[in-house]
C-alpha positions as CSV (number, residue, x, y, z in Angstrom):
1,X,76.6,71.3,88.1
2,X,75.0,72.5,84.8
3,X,73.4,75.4,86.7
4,X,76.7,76.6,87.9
5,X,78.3,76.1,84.7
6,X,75.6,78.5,83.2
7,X,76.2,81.2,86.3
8,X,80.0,81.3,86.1
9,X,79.3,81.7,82.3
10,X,77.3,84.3,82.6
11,X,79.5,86.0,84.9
12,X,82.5,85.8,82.5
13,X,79.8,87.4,79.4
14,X,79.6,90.4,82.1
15,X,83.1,90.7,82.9
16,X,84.1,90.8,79.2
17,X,81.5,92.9,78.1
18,X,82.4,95.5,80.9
19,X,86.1,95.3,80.3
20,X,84.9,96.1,76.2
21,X,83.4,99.3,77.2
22,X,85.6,100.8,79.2
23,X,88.3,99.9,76.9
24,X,86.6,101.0,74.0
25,X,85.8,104.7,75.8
26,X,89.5,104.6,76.8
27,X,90.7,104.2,73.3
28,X,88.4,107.0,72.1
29,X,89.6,109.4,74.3
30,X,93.4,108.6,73.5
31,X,92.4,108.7,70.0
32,X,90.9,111.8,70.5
33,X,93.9,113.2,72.3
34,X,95.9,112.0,69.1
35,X,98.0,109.3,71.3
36,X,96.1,106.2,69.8
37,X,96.4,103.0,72.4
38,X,98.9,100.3,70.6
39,X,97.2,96.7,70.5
40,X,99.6,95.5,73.1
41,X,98.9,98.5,75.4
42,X,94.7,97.5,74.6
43,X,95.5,93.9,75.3
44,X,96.9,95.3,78.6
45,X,93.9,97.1,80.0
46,X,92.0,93.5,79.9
47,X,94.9,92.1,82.2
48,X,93.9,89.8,85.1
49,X,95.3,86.6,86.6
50,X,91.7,85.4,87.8
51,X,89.9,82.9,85.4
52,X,88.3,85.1,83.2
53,X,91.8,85.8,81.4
54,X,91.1,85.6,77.7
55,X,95.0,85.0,77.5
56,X,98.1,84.0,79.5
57,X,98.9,86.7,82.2
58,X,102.4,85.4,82.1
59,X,102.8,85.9,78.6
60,X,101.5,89.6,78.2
61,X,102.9,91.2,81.4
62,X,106.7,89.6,79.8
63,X,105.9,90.8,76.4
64,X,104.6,94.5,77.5
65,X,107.6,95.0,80.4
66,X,109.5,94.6,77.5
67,X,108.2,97.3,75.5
68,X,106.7,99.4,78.0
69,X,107.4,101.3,81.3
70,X,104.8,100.8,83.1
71,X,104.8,103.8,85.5
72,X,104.4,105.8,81.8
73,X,102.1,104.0,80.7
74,X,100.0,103.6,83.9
75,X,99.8,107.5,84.1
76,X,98.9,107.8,80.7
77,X,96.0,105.4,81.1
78,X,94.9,107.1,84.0
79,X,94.5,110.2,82.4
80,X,92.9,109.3,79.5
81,X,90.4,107.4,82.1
82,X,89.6,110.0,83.9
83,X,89.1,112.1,80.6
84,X,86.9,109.8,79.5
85,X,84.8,109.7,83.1
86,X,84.2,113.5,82.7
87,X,83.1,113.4,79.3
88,X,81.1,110.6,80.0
89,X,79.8,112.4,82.9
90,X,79.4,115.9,81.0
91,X,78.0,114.3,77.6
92,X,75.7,111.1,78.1
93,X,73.7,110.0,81.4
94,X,73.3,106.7,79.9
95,X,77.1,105.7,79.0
96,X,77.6,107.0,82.7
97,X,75.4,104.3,84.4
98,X,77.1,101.5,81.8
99,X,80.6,102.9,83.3
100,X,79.2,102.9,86.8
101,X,77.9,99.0,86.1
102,X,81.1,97.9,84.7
103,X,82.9,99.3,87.3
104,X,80.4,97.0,90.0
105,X,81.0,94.2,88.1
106,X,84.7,94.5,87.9
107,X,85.1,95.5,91.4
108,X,83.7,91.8,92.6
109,X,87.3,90.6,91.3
110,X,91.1,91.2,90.5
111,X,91.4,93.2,86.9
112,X,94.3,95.5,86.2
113,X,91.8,97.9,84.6
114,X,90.7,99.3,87.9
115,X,94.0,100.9,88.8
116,X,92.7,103.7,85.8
117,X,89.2,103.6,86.5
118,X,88.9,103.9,90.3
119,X,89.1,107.0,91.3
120,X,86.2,107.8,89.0
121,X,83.9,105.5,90.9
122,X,80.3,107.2,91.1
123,X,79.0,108.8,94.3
124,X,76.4,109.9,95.2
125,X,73.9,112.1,98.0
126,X,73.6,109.5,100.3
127,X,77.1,108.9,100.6
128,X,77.6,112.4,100.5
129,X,74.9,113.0,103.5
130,X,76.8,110.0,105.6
131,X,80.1,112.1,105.2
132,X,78.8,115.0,106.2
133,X,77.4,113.5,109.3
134,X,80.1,111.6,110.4
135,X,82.5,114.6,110.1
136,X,79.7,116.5,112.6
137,X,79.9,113.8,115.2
138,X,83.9,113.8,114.2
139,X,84.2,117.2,115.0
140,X,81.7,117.4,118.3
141,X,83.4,114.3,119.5
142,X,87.2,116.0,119.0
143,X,85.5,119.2,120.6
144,X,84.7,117.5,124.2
145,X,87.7,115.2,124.2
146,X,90.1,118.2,123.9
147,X,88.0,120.0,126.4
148,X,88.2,116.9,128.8
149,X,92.2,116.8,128.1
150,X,92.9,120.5,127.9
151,X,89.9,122.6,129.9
152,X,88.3,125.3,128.2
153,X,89.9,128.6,127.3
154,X,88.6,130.6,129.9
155,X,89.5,128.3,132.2
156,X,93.2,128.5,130.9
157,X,93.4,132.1,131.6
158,X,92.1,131.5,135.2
159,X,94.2,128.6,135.8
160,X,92.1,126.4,136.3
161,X,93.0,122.5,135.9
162,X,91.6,120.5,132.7
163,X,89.2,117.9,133.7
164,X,91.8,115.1,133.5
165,X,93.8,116.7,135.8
166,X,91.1,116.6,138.9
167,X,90.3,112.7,137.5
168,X,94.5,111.9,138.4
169,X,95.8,114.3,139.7
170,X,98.7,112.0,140.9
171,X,100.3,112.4,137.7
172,X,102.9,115.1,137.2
173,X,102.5,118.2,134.8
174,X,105.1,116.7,132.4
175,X,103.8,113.2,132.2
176,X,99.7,114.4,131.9
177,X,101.6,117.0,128.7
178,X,103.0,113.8,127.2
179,X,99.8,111.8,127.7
180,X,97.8,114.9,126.0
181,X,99.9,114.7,123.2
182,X,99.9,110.8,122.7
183,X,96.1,111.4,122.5
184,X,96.0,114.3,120.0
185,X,99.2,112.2,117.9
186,X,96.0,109.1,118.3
187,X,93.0,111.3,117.1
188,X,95.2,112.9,113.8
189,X,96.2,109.0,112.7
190,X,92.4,108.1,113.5
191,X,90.4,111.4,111.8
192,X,93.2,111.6,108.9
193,X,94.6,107.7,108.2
194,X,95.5,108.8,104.4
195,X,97.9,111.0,105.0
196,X,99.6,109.4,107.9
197,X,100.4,106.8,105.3
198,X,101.9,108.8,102.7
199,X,104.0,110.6,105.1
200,X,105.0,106.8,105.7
201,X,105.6,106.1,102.1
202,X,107.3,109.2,102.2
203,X,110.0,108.2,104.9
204,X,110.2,104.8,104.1
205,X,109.5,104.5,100.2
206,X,108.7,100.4,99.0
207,X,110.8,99.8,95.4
208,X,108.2,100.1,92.5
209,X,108.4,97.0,89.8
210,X,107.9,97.6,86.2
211,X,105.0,94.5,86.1
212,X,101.7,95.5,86.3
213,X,101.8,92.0,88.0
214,X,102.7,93.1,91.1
215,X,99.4,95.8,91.6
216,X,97.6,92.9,91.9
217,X,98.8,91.0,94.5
């Protein structure tokens, strides 16, 4: 019991002390920008609902939805993180591998800070490498499967039936045109799932709440 006591102590220390510096290079850089961070909108960034709250999560999101919008304020943030990334990035190798730590440590829970912070996440040539190869065998694979579906070009000209159409040929022209575009509708969603959801979010936008609550659920 004392030993887990000690660990889930220990894990709290790392939480805080990563929440402190990303705070701290968050405030610089609005202070830099001359758009200082109030106390309540610092207090904010160390929002969670998990344990490791240092105060009630209740309590602050009423207080700051009453001062605050938060879509301003979340795109404020977010900029001023993103400034800070960079000149983290362009400036000091070692503040970058304390921002890329706090953002591991962070990213093993729930903490309202993230939503600024994310999209700065480190990457690097491995995962770069894996992209690249995945898109290859992505793009090879899409190749054949429109070949299989369609025939080749030459073949076209000529003609000639697609493969799929000497596999059934019992279906009719109109109904093996339909099934070629359900597949190609299949492989967009699959090869570009991103932006199939915004042009849902588009069509069917959800209501946005002013809590910063609500992001974490």
């Amino acid at each position: 019991m004392l030993l887990l006591s000690v660990s889930a102590y220990n894990a709290c220390v790392r939480v805080q002390e990563a929440k402190d510096f990303l705070v701290q290079e968050i405030a610089a850089e609005a202070l830099a920008e001359g758009t200082p961070l109030s106390s309540l909108e610092r207090r904010m960034l160390y929002f969670t609902e998990s344990g490791d709250a240092i105060e009630d999560p209740a309590a602050l999101d009423e207080e700051f939805t009453a001062r605050y919008s938060t879509a301003v304020y979340e795109k404020k943030i977010s900029r001023m993180g993103a400034s800070a990334y960079r000149r983290i990035k362009r400036e000091s190798p070692v503040k970058l591998q304390l921002w890329n730590d706090a953002l591991r440590v962070l990213g093993k829970g729930d903490h309202y800070i993230l939503v600024f912070c994310n999209q700065q996440k480190p990457s690097n040539s491995w995962q770069n490498a894996k992209f690249y190869m995945l898109s290859g065998f992505t793009a090879i694979s899409l190749f054949l499967l429109i070949f299989f579906f369609f025939g080749s070009k030459g073949g076209l000209r000529r003609g000639e039936p697609a493969p799929i159409e000497k596999l059934i040929p019992a279906l009719s022209p109109p109904t093996q045109h339909i099934l070629q575009f359900l597949f190609l509708l299949l492989v967009f969603l699959v090869v570009f799932p991103k932006l199939f959801s915004k042009f849902v979010s588009f069509c069917w936008p959800r209501p946005r709440s002013n809590s910063p609550r609500k992001r974490l659920e």
